[in-house]
Structures are given as C-alpha cells and as structure tokens.
N, C-alpha and C positions, 0 to 999 in steps of 0.2 A: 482593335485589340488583337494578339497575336496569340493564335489558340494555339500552337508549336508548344508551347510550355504550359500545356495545361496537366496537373494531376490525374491520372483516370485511375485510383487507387483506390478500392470500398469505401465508402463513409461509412463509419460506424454508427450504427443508428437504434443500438439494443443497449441497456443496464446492466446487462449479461456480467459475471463475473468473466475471469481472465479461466482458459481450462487449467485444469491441477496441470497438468503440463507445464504452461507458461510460468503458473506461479512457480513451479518447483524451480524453473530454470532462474527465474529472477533471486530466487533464493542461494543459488548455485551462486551467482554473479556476488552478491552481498557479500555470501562467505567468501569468496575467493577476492573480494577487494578488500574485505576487513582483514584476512591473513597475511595478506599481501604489505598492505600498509604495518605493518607490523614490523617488518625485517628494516623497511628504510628511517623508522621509529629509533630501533636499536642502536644501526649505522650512524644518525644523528645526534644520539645521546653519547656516543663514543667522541665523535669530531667536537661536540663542543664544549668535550670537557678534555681533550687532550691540545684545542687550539685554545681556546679561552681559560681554561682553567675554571669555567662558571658549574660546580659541583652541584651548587643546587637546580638549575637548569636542567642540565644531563640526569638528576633525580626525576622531574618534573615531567620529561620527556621519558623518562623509562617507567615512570606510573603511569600514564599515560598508555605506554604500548604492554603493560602486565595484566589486565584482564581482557583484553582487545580477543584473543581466543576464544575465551567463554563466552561473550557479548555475539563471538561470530555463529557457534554454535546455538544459543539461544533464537538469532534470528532467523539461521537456516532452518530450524524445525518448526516455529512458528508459523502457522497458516495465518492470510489474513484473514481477520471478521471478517464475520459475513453478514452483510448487509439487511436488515430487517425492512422488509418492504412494507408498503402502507398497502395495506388490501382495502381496494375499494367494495364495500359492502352494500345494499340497498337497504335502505332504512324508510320505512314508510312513513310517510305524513300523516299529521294528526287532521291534515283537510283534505285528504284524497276524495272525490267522489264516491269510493264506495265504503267509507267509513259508516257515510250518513246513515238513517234507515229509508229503504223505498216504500213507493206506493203500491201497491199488490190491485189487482183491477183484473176481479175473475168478472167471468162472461158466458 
C-alpha cells in the first residue's frame, strides 16, 4: 500500500460543539446563499413568462423567491441546539457489599 497518499489531518475525536465562530460563519454562508439564490429566482420567473407565456409558473417561482429574505434572516440568527448530554451518574446498588449490616468483633 502506498502511504504517499495518506491523510495526516486531526481526527476528530470530541462531541465538542463547533466554536461560536464556526457557527456564526456557517450561518454567514446560509444567509448569503439563500440571498443569493433569490435574485436568479426573480431572473427566472421573468424568462419564463416572457419565453413561455406560463403566468402561473413565473407566479409559482416568484412565491417561491418572496419570503426567501426573511427565511435567510431567521436562520442567520438562529443558534443551533444545544445538545443535552446524558450525564453519567453513579447509582448505587441495592446489593453493594456495604449495604448489608457487618459483624462488629470487639476484643
């Protein structure tokens, strides 16, 4: 096998959330592809009712890109959940050894 092409890039090996950093940027990216897609939304609801004549299409496709704004803005401010961990607790048994009563052996 031919180690030339091997990964030597961290494994991720924690549950750790992403830092508020990362999240904020992925939220940046969201917004900025939902606004994004919005303008060629518009462009296409124009071509396909001035080549086709299909009105209700070109409606279909501009409801479609009418709350596409608000939708971006809601998910840029949105953090995501946060994960509830399971906390491991210790629970004692009801047959642990020193539940029992001992023998007492004065002397």
């Amino acid at each position: 096998m031919n180690n030339s092409h091997r990964d030597d890039s961290p494994v991720l090996i924690t549950e750790a959330q992403p830092s508020l950093d990362d999240q904020q940027a992925m939220r940046r990216r969201r917004y900025a592809i939902m606004m994004a897609s919005r303008i060629p939304c518009l462009v296409l609801a124009a071509v396909v009712f001035q080549l086709w004549q299909l009105w209700w299409l070109a409606l279909i496709i501009l409801a479609i890109s009418i709350p596409l704004p608000w939708m971006a803005v809601l998910i840029a401010n949105d953090r995501p959940v946060q994960k509830s961990e399971k906390v491991n607790r210790y629970r004692r048994s009801h047959r642990t050894l020193e539940s029992r009563e001992h023998q007492v052996i004065e002397g």
